[in-house]
C-alpha positions as CSV (number, residue, x, y, z in Angstrom):
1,X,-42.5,65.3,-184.2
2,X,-43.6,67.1,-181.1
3,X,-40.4,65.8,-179.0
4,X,-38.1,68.0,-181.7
5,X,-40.5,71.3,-181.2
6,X,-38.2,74.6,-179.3
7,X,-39.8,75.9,-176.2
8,X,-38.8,78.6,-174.0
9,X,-40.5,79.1,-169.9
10,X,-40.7,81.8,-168.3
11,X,-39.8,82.2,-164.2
12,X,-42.2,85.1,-163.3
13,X,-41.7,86.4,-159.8
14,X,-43.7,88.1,-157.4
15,X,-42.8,91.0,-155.1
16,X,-41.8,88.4,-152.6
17,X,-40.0,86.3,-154.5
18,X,-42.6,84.0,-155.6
19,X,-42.2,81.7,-158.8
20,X,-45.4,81.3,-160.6
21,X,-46.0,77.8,-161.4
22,X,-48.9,76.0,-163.2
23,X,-50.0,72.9,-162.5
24,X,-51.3,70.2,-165.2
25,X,-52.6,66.4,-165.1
26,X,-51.0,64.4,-168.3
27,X,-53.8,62.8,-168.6
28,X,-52.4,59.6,-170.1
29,X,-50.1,58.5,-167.1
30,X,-52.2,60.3,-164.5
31,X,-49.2,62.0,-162.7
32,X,-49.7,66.1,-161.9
33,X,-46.8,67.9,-162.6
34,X,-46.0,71.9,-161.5
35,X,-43.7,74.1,-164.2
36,X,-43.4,77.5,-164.7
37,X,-45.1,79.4,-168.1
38,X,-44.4,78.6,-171.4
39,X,-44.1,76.8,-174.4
40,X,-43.5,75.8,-178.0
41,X,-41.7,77.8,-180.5
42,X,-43.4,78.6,-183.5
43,X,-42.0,78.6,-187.3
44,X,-39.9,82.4,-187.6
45,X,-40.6,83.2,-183.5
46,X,-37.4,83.8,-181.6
47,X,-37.4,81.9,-178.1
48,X,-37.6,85.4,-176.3
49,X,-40.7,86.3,-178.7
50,X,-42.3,82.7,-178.0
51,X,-41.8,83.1,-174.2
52,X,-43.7,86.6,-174.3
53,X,-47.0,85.2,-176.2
54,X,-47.1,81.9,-174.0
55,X,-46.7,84.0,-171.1
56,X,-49.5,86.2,-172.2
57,X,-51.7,83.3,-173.1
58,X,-51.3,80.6,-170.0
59,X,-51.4,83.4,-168.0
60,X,-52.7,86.4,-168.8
61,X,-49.7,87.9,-167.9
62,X,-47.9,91.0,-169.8
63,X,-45.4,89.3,-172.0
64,X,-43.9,92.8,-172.0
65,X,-42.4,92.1,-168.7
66,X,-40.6,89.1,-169.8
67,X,-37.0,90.5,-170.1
68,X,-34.4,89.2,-172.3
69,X,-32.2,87.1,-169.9
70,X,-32.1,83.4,-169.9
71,X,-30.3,80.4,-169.1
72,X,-30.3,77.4,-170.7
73,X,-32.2,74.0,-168.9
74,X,-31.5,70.2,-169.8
75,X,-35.4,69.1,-169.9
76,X,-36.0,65.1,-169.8
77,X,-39.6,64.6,-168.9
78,X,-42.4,62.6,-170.3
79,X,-45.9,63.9,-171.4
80,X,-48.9,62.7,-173.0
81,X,-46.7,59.4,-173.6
82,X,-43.9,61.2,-175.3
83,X,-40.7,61.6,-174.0
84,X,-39.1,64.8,-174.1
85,X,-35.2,65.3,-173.9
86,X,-34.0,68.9,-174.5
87,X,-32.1,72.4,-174.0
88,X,-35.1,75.3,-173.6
89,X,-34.2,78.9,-172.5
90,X,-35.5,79.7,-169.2
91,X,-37.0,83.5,-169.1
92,X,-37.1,85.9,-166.1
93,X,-40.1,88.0,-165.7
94,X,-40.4,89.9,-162.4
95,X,-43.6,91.6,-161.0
96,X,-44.7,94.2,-158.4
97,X,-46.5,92.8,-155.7
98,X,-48.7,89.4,-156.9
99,X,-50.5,90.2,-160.3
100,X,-53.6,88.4,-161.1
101,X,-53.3,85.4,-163.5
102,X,-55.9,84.6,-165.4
103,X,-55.2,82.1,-168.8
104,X,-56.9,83.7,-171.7
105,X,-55.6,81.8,-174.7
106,X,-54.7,77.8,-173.6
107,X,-54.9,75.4,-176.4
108,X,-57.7,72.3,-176.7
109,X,-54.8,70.4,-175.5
110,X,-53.8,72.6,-172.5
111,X,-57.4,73.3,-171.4
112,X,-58.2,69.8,-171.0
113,X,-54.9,69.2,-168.8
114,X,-55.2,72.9,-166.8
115,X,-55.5,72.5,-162.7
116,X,-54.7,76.0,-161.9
117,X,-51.6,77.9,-161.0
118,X,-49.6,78.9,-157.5
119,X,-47.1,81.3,-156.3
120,X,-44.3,79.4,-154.2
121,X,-41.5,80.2,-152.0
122,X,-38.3,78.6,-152.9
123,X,-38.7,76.9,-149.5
124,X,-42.1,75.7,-150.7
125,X,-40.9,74.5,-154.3
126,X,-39.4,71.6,-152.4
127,X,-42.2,70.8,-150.1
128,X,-45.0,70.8,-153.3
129,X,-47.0,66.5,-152.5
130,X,-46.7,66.5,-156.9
131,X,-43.8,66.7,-158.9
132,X,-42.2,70.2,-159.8
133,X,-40.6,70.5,-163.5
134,X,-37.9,70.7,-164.2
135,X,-36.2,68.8,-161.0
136,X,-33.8,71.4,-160.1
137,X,-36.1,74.3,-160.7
138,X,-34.7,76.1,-157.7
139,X,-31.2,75.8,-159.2
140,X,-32.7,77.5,-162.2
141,X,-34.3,80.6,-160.1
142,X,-31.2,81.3,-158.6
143,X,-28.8,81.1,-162.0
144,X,-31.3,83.6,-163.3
145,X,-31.3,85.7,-160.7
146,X,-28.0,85.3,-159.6
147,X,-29.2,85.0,-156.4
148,X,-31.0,88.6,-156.2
């Protein structure tokens, strides 16, 4: 069942301090949603190894610069018309000035709910019009960061 699949994300920031976020429709309820990179685990992939490759693929992004410190997130969130209540490590990937992102790999599923990508601000995260996931994403920035 796709509600008991892993996933790992990825909070990529810019040389300002910019979280990368992509934004998808679910196309079943409608609602456009903002979260960071990332993805499901596959069969023998360790969560650091699945955050590299979904990087690389939503994104274009070097998963290489995905380094190997994480927190944990409480996810509840509901997609495609499953609900989805879960712990997923949270990755920190940061980059010198604002690299290009340009998805390369996205699944039939992920290409037919793609609207793009932003960089944001903290400030901005909690001025987005559609809803940012998780919630308490800036919580998660700065418990990554530590605040740096």
């Amino acid at each position: 069942m796709a509600q008991d699949r892993p996933a790992a994300r990825v909070l990529c920031l810019d040389g300002d301090g910019r979280v990368l976020l992509m934004r998808w429709k679910d196309t079943v309820s409608g609602q456009v949603l903002w979260e960071p990179p990332g993805g499901g685990i596959d069969p023998g992939e360790t969560p650091l190894e699945a955050a590299r490759r979904e990087l690389a693929e939503e994104t274009g992004l070097p998963g290489a610069a995905v380094i190997d410190r994480w927190v944990p997130v409480e996810r509840d969130f509901t997609w495609l018309g499953v609900r989805y209540v879960k712990v997923e490590p949270f990755y920190l990937a940061r980059f010198s000035g604002r690299p290009e992102v340009t998805p390369s790999a996205l699944t039939a599923e992920e290409s037919g709910t793609y609207q793009g990508f932003g960089w944001f601000s903290p400030a901005e995260l909690a001025t987005l019009p559609d809803h940012v996931e998780p919630p308490h994403l800036s919580d998660v920035l700065e418990r990554l960061t530590g605040g740096s």
